[in-house]
Structures are given as structure tokens and as C-alpha cells.
Backbone of each chain as nested JSON, in Angstrom:
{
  "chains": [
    {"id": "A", "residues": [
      {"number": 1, "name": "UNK", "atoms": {"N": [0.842, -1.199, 0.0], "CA": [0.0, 0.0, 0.0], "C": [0.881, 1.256, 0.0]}},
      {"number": 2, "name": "UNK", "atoms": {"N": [0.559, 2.316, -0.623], "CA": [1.242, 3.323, -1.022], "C": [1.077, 3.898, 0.809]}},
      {"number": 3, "name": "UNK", "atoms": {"N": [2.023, 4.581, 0.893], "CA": [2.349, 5.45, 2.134], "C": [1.938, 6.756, 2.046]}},
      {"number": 4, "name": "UNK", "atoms": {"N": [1.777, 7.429, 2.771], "CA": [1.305, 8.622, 3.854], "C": [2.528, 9.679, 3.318]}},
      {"number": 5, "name": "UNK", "atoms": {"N": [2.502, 11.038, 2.632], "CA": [3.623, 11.812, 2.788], "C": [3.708, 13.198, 4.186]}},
      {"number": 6, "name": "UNK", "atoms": {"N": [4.932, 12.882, 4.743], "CA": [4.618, 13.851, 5.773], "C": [5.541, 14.696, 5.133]}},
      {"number": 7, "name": "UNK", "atoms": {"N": [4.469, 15.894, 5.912], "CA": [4.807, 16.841, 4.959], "C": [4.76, 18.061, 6.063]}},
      {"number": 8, "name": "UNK", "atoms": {"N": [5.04, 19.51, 5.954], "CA": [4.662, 21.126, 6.983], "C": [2.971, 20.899, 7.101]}},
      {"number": 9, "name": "UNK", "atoms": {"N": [2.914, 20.352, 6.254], "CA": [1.2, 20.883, 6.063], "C": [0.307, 19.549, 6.836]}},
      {"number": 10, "name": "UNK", "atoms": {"N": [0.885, 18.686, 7.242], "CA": [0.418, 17.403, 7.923], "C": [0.78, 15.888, 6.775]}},
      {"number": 11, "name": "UNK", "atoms": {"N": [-0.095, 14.944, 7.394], "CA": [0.229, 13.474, 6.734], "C": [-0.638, 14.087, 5.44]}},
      {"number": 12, "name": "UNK", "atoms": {"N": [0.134, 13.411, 3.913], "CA": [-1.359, 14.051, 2.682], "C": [-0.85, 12.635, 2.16]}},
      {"number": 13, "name": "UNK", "atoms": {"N": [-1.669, 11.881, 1.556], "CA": [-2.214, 10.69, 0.555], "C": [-3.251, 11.244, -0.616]}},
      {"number": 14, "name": "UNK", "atoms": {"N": [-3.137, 10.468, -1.625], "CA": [-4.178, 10.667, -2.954], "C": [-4.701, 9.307, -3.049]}},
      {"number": 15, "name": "UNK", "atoms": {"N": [-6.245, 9.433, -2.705], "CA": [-6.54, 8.142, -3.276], "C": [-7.329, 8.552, -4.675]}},
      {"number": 16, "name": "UNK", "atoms": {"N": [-7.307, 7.099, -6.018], "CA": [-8.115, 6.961, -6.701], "C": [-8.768, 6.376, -6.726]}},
      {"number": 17, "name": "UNK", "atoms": {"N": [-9.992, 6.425, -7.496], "CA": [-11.301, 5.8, -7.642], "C": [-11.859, 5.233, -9.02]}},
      {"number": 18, "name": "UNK", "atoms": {"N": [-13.076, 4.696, -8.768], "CA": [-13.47, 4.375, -10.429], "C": [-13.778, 5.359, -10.94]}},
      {"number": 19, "name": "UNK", "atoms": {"N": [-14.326, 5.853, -10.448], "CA": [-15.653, 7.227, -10.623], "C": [-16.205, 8.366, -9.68]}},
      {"number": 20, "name": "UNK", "atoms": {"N": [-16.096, 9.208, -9.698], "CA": [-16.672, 10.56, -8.972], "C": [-17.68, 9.609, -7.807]}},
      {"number": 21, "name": "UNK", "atoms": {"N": [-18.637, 8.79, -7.896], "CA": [-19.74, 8.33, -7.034], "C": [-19.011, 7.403, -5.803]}},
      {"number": 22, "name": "UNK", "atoms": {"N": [-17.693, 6.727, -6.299], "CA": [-17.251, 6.131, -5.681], "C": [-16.165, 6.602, -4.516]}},
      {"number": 23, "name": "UNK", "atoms": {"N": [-15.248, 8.046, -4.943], "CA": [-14.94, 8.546, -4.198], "C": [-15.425, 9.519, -3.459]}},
      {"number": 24, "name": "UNK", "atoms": {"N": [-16.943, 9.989, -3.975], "CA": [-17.82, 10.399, -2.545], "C": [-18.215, 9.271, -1.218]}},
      {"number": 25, "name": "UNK", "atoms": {"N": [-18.381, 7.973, -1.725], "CA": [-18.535, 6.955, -0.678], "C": [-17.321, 6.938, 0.254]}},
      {"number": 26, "name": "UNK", "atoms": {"N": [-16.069, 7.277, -0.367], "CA": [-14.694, 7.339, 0.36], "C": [-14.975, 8.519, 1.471]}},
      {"number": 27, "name": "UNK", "atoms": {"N": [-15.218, 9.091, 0.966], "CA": [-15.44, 10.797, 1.579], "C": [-16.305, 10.581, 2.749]}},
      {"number": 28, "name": "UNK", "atoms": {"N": [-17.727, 9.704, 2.556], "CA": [-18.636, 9.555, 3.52], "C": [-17.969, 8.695, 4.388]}},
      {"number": 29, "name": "UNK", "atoms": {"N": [-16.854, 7.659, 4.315], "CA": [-16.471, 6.961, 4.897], "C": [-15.598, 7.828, 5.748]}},
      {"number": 30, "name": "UNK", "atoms": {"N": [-14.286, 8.414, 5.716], "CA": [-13.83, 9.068, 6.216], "C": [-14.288, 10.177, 6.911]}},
      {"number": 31, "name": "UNK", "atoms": {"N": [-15.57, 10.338, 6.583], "CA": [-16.392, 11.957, 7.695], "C": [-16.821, 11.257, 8.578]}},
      {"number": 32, "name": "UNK", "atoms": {"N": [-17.139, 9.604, 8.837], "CA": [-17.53, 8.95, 10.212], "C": [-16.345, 8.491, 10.718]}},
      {"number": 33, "name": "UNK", "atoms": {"N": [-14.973, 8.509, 10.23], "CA": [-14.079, 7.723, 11.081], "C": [-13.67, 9.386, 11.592]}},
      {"number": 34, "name": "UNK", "atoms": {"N": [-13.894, 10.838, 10.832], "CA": [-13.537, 11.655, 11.576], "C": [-14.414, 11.816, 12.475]}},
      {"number": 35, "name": "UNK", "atoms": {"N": [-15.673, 11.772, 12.214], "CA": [-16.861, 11.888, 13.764], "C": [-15.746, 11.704, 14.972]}},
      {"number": 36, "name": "UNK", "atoms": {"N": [-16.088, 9.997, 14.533], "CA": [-15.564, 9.278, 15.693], "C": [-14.508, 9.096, 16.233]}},
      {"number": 37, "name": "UNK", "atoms": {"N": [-13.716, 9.577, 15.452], "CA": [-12.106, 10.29, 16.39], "C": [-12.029, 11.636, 16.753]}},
      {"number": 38, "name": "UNK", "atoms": {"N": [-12.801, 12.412, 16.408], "CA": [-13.007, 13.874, 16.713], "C": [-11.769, 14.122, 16.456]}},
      {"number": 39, "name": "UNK", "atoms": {"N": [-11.389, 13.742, 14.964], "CA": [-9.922, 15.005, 14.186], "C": [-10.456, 14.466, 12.799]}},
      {"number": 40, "name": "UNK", "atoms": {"N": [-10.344, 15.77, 12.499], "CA": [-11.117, 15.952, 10.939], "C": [-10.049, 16.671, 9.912]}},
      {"number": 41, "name": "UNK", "atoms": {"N": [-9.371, 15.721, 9.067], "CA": [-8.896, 16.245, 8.07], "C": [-9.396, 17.007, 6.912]}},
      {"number": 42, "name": "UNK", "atoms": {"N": [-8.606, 17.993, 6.246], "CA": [-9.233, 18.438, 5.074], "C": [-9.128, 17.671, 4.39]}},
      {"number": 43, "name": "UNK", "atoms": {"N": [-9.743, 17.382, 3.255], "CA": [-10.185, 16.697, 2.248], "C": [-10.588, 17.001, 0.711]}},
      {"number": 44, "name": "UNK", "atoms": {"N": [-10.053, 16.549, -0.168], "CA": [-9.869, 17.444, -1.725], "C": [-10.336, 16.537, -2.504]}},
      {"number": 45, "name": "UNK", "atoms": {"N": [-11.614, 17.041, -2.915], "CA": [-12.429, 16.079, -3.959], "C": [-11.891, 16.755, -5.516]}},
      {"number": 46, "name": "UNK", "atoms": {"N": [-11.405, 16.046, -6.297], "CA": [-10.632, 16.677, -7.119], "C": [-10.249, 16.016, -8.633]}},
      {"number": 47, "name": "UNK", "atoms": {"N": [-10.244, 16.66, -9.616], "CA": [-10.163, 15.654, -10.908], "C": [-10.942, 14.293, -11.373]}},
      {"number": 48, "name": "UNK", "atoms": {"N": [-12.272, 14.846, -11.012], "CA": [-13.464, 13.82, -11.192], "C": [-13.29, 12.624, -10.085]}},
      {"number": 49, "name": "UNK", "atoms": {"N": [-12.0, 11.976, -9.698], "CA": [-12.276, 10.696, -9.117], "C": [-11.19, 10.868, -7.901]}},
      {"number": 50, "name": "UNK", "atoms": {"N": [-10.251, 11.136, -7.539], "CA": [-9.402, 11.87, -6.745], "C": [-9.678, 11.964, -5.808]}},
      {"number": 51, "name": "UNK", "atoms": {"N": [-9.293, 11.496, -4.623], "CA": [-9.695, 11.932, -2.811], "C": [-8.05, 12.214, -2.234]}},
      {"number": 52, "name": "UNK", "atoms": {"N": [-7.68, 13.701, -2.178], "CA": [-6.658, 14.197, -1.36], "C": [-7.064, 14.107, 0.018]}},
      {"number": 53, "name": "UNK", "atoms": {"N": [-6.392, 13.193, 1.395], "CA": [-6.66, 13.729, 2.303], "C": [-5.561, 14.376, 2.868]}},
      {"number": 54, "name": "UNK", "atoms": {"N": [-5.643, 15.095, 3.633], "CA": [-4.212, 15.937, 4.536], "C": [-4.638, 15.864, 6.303]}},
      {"number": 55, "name": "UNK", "atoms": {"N": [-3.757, 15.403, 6.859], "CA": [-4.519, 15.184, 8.627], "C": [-2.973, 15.925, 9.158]}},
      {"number": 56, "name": "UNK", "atoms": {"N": [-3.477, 16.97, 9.938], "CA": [-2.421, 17.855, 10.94], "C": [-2.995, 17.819, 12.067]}},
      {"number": 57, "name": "UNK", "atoms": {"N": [-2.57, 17.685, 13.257], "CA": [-3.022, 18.626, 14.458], "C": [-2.697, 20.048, 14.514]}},
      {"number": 58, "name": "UNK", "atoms": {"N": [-3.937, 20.731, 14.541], "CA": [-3.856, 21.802, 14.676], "C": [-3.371, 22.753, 16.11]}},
      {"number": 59, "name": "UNK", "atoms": {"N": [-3.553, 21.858, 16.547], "CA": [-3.066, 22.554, 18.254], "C": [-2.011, 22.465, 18.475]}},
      {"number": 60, "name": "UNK", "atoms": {"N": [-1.222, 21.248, 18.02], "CA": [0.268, 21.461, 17.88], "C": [0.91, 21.927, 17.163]}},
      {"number": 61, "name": "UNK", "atoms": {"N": [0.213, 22.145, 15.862], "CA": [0.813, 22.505, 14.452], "C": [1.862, 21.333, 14.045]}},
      {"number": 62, "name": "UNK", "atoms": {"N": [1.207, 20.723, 14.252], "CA": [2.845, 19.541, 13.497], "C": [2.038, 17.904, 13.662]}},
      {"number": 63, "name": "UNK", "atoms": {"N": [2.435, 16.776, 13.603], "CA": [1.653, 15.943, 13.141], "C": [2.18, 14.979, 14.209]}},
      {"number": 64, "name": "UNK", "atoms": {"N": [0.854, 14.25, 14.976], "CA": [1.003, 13.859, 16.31], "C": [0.537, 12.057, 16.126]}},
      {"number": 65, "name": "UNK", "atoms": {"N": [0.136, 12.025, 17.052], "CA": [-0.044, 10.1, 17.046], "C": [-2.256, 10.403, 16.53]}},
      {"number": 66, "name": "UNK", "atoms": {"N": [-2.561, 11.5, 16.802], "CA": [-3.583, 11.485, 16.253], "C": [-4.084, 11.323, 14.742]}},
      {"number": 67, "name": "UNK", "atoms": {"N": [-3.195, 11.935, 14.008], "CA": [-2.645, 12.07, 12.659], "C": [-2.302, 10.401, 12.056]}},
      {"number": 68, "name": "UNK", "atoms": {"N": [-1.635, 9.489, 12.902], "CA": [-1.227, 8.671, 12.823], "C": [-2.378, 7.658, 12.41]}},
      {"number": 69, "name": "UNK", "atoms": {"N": [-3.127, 7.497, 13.752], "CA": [-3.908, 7.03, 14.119], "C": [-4.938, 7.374, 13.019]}},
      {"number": 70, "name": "UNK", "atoms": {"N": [-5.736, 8.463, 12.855], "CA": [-6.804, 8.706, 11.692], "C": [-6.386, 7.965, 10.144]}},
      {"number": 71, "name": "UNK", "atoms": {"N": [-5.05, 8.321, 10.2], "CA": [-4.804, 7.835, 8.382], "C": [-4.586, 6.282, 8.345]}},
      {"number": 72, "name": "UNK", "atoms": {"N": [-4.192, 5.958, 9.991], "CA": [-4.345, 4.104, 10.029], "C": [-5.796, 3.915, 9.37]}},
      {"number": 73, "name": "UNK", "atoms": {"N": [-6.72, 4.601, 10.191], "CA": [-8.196, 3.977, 10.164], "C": [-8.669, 4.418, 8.909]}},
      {"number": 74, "name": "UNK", "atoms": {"N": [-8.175, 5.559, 7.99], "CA": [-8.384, 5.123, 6.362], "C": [-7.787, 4.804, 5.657]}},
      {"number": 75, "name": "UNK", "atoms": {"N": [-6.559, 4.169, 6.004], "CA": [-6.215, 3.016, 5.368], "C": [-7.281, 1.732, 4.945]}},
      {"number": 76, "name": "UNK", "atoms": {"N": [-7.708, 1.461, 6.454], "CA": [-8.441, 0.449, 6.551], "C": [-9.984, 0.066, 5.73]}},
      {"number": 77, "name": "UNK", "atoms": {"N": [-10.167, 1.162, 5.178], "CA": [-11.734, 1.654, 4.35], "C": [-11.566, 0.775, 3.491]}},
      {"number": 78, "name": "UNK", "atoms": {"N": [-12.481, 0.366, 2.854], "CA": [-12.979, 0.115, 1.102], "C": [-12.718, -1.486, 1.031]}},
      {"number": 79, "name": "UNK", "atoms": {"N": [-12.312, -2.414, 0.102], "CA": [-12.435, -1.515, -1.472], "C": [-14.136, -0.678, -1.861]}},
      {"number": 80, "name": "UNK", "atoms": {"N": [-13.436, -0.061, -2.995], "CA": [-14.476, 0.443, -3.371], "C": [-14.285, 0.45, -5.037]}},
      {"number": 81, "name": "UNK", "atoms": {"N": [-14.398, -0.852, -5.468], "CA": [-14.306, -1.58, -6.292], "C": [-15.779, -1.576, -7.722]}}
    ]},
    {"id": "B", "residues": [
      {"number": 1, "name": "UNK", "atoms": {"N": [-26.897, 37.293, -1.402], "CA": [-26.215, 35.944, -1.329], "C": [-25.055, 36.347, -1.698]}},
      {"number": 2, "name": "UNK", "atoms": {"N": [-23.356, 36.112, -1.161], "CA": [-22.517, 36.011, -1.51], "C": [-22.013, 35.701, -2.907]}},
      {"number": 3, "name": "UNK", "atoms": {"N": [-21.089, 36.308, -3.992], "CA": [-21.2, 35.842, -5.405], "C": [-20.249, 34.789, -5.434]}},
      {"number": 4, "name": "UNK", "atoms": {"N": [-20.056, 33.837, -6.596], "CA": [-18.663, 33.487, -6.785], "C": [-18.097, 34.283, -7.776]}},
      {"number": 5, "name": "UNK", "atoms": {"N": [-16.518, 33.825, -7.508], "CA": [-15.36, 34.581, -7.773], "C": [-14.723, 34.104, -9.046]}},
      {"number": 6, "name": "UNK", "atoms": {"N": [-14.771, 34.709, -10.184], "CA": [-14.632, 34.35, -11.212], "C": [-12.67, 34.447, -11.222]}},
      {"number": 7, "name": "UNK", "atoms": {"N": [-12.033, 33.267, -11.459], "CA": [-10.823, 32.77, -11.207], "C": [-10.155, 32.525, -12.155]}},
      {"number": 8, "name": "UNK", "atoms": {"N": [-8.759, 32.251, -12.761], "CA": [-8.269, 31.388, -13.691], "C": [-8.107, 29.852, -13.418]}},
      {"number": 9, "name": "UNK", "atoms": {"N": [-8.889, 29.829, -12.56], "CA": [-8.81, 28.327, -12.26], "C": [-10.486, 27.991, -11.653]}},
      {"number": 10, "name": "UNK", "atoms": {"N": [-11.467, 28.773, -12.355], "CA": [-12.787, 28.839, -12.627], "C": [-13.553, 29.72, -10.812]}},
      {"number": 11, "name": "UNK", "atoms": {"N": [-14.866, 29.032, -11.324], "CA": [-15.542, 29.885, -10.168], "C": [-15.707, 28.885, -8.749]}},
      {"number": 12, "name": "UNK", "atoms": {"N": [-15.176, 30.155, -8.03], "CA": [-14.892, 29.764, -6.624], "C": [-15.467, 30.325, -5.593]}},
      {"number": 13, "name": "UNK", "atoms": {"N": [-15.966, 29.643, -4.819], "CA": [-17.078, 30.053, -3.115], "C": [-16.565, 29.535, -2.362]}},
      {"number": 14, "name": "UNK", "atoms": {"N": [-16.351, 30.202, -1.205], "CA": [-16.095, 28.878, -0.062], "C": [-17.836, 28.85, 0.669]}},
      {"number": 15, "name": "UNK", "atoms": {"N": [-18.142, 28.116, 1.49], "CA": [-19.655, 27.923, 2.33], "C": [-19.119, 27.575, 3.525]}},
      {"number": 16, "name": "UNK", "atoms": {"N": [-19.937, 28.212, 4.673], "CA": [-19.398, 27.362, 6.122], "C": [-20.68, 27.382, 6.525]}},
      {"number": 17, "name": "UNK", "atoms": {"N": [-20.143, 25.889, 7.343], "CA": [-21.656, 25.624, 8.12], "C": [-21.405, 25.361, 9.294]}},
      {"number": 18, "name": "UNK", "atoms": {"N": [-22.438, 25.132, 10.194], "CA": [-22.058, 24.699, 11.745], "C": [-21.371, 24.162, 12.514]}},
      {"number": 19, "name": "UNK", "atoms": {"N": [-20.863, 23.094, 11.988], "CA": [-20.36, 21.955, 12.174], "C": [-19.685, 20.699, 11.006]}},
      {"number": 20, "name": "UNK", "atoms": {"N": [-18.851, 20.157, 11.085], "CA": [-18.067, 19.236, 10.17], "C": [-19.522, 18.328, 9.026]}},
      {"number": 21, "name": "UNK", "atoms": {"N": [-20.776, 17.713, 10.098], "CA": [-21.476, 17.118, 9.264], "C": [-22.509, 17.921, 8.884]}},
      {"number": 22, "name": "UNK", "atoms": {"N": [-22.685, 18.758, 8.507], "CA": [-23.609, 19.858, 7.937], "C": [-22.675, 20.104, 6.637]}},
      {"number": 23, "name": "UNK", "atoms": {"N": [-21.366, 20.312, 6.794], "CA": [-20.663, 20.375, 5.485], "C": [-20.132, 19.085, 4.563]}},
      {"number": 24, "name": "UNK", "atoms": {"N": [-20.485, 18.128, 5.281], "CA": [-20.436, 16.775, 4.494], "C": [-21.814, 16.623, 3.98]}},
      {"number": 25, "name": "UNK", "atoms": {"N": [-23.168, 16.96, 4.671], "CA": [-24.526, 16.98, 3.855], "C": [-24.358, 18.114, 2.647]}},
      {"number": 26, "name": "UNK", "atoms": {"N": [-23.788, 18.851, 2.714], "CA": [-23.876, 19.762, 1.846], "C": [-23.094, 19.047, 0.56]}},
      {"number": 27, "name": "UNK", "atoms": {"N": [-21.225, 19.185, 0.762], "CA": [-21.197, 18.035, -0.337], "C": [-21.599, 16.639, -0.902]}},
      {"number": 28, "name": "UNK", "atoms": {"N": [-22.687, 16.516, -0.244], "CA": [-23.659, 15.194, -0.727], "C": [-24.465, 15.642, -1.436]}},
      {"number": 29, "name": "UNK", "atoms": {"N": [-24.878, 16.832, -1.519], "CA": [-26.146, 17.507, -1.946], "C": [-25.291, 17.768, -3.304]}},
      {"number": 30, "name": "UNK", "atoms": {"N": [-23.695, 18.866, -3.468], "CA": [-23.641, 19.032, -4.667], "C": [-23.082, 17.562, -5.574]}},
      {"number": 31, "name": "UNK", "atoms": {"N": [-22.463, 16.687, -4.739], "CA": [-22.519, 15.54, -5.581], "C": [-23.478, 15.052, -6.692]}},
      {"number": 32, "name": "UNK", "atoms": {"N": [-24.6, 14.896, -5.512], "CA": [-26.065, 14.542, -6.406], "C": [-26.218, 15.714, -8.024]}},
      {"number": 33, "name": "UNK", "atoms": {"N": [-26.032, 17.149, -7.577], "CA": [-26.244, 17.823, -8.916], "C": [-25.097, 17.858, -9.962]}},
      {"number": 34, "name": "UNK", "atoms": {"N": [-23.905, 17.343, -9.404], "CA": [-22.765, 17.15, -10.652], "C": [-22.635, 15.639, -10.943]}},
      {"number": 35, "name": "UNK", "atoms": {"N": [-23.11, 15.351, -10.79], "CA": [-23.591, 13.897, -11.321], "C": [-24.879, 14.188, -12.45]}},
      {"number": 36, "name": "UNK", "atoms": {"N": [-25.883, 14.578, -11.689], "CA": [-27.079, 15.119, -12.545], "C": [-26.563, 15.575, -14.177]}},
      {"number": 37, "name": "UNK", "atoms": {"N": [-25.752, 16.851, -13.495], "CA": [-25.304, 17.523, -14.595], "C": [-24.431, 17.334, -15.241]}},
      {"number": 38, "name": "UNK", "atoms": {"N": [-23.879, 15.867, -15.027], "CA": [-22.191, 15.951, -15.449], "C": [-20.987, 16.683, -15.645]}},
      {"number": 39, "name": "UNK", "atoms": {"N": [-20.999, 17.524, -14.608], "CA": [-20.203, 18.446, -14.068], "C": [-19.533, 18.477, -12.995]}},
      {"number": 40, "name": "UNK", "atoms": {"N": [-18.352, 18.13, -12.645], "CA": [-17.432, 17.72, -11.584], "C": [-16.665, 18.665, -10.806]}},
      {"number": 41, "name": "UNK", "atoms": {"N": [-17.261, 19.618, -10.003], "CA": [-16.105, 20.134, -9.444], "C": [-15.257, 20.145, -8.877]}},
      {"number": 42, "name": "UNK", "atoms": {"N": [-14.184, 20.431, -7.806], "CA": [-13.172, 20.552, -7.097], "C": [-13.992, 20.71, -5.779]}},
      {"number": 43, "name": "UNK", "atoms": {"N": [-14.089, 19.908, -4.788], "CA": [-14.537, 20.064, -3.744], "C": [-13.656, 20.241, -2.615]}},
      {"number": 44, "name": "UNK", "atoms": {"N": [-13.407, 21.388, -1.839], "CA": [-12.334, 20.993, -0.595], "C": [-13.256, 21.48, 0.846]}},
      {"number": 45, "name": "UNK", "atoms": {"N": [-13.297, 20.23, 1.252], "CA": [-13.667, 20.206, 3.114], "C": [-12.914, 20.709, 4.001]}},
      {"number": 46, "name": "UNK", "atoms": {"N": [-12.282, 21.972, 4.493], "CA": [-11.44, 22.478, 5.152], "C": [-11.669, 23.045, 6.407]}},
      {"number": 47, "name": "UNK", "atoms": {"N": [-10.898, 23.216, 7.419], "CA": [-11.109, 24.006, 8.73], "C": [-12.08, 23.456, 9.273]}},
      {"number": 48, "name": "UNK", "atoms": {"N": [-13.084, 22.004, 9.543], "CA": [-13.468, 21.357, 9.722], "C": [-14.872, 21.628, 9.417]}},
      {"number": 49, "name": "UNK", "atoms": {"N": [-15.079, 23.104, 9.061], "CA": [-16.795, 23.644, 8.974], "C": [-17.337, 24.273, 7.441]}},
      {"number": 50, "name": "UNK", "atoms": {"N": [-16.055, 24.215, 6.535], "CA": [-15.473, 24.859, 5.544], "C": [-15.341, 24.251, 4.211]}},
      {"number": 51, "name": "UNK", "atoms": {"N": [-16.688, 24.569, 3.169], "CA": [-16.097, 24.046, 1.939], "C": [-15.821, 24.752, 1.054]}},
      {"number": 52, "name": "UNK", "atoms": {"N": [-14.838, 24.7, 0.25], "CA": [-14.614, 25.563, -0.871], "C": [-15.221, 25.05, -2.444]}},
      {"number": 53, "name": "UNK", "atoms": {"N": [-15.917, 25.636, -3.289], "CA": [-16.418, 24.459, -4.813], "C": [-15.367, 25.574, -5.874]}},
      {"number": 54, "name": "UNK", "atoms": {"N": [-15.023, 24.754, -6.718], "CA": [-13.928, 25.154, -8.05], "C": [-14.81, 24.509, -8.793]}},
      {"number": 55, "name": "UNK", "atoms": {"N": [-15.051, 25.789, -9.65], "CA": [-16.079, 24.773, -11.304], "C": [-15.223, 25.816, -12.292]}},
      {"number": 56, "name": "UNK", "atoms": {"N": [-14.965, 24.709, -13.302], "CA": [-13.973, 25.225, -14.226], "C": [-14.518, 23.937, -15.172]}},
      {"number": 57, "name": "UNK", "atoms": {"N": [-14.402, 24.03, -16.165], "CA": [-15.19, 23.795, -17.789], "C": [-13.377, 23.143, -18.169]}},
      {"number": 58, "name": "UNK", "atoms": {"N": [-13.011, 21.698, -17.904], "CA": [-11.914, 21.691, -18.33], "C": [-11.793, 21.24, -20.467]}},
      {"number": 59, "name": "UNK", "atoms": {"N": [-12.805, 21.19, -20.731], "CA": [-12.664, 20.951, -21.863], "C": [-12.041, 22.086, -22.333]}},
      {"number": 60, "name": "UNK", "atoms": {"N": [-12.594, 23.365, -22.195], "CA": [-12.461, 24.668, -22.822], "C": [-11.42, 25.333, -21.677]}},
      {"number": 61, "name": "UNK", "atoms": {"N": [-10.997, 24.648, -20.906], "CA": [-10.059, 25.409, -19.78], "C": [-10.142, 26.907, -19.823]}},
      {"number": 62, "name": "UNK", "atoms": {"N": [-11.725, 27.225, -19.719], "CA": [-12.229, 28.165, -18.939], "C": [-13.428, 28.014, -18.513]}},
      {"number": 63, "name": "UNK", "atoms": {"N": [-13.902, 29.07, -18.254], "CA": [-15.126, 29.085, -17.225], "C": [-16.342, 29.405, -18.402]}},
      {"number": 64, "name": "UNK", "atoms": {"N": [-17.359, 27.978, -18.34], "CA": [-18.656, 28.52, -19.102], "C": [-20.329, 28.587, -18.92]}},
      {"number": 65, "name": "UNK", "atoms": {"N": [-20.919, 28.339, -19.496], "CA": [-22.655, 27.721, -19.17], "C": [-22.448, 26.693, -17.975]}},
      {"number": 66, "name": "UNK", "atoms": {"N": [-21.571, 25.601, -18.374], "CA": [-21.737, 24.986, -17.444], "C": [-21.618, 25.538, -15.853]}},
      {"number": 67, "name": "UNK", "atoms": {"N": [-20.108, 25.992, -15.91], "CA": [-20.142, 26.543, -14.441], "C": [-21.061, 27.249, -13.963]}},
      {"number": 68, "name": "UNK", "atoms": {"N": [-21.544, 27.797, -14.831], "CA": [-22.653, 29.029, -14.468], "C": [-24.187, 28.155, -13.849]}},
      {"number": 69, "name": "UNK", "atoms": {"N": [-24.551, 27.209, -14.48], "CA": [-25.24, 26.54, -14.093], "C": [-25.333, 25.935, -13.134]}},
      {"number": 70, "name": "UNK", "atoms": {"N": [-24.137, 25.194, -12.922], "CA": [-23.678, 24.328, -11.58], "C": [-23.885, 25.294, -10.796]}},
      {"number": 71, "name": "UNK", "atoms": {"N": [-23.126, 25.964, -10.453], "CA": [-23.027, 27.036, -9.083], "C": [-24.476, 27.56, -8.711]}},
      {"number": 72, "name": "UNK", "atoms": {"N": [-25.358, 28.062, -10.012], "CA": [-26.526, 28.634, -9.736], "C": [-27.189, 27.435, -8.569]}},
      {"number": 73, "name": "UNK", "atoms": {"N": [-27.246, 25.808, -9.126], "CA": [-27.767, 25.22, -8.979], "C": [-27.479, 24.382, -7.177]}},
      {"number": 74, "name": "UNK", "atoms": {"N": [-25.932, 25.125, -6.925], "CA": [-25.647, 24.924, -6.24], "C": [-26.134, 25.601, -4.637]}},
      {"number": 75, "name": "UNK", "atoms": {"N": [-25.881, 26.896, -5.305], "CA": [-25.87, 28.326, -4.517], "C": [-27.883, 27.86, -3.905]}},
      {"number": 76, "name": "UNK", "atoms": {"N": [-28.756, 26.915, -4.45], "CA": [-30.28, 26.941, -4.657], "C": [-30.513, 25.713, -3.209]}},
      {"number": 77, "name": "UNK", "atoms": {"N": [-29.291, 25.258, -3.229], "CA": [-29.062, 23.979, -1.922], "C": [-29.672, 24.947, -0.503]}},
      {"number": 78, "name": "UNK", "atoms": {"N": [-29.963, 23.746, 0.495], "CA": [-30.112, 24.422, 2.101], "C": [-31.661, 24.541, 2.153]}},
      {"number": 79, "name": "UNK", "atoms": {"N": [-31.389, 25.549, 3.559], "CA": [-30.534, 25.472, 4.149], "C": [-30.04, 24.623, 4.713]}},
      {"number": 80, "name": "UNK", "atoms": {"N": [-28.775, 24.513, 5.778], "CA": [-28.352, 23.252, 6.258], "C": [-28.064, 23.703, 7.766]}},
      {"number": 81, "name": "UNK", "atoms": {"N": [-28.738, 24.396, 8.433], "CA": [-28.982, 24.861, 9.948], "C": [-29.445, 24.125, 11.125]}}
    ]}
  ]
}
């Protein structure tokens, strides 16, 4: 599985998709694993099928075990095949 | 109503709403109409309450009917309070 780039701006990954419908399901998936960790990355719906996510802590400004932890648990999503 | 911002990288709004899932209903809502319309924009979920839409016409790599449409159709969403 492709890796996580850390980066100033936090952890950022690109996922692709089949289709625009499929990486909104990604999107819905990831807005309940942010619920439920209460850390919410930005997120870049982008080039029809494209899901940029980027996860920082903002309170630290720099990228913590929370960061870690969130991009474990979308790792874990899909397929979305 | 706030306008969008006619860009070289098409027309741009940001929207904020209450809370993180008020702005995930919202990009569910414009999903449904760029699908409708076959029109894909640039969606970014930011600052956890914060979306920004990019509609740009990449055939003609500028801004046309379409965008104009989308956004109208967009801007017609809500409320989401």
C-alpha cells in the first residue's frame, strides 16, 4: 500500500477511484471515522475521481499520534471496487 | 447571497456551516447535482466547517454555461442549519 507523505502541512495521501460516485462513498467513509475520532482532516475532492486527504493537528501545528492514528483507520476503508 | 469569484482556475465560493457534518450533507447535496449535470467540481472540506467548490469547464479550460449553471444550482441547496 502506497504510504502517507509527511509533509509542513500534515500526513497528505491521494486516493483513486473508479468514478466521482465512488470517491464520494470514500469521503462519507472518512467523515464517520472523523466523527468518531473527533480530528477531521481536510479533504480534496478533485479531478473527477481523486480523494486528497491531509490530517495535521492543529493545536500542535505539526503531526502527532492522532494524525497517525486517523490515516491508520483510512487506510483500513474500502475496497471500493 | 454572496457571489462566486470568477478565477483562472474557474468559479470559486467557499460555504461554512455549523459543524463538520452539515458540510459533508452539503457536499452530498452538490454531488447529487454534478452527477445530474455531469459536471465535476473541485470540492475541498477544510477548517473542519469549511467548503470551498472550483467549477472550471476543463474541456475549454475556462469558465462557461456549465459553471454558471452548476453554481446557480448549487448556490439553490439548504438550508443546512
Amino acid at each position: 500500500m502506497e504510504s502517507w507523505k509527511e509533509t509542513p502541512n500534515g500526513l497528505i495521501k491521494v486516493f483513486k477511484f473508479r468514478n466521482f460516485l465512488k470517491a464520494i462513498d470514500f469521503v462519507n467513509d472518512v467523515a464517520k471515522i472523523a466523527e468518531a475520532e473527533n480530528h477531521h482532516p481536510d479533504i480534496l475532492i478533485h479531478s473527477y475521481n481523486r480523494v486528497k486527504i491531509m490530517s495535521i493537528t492543529h493545536d500542535e501545528g505539526s503531526i502527532t499520534y492522532k494524525d497517525h492514528r486517523l490515516t491508520t483507520l483510512i487506510d483500513s476503508l474500502g475496497p471500493y471496487s
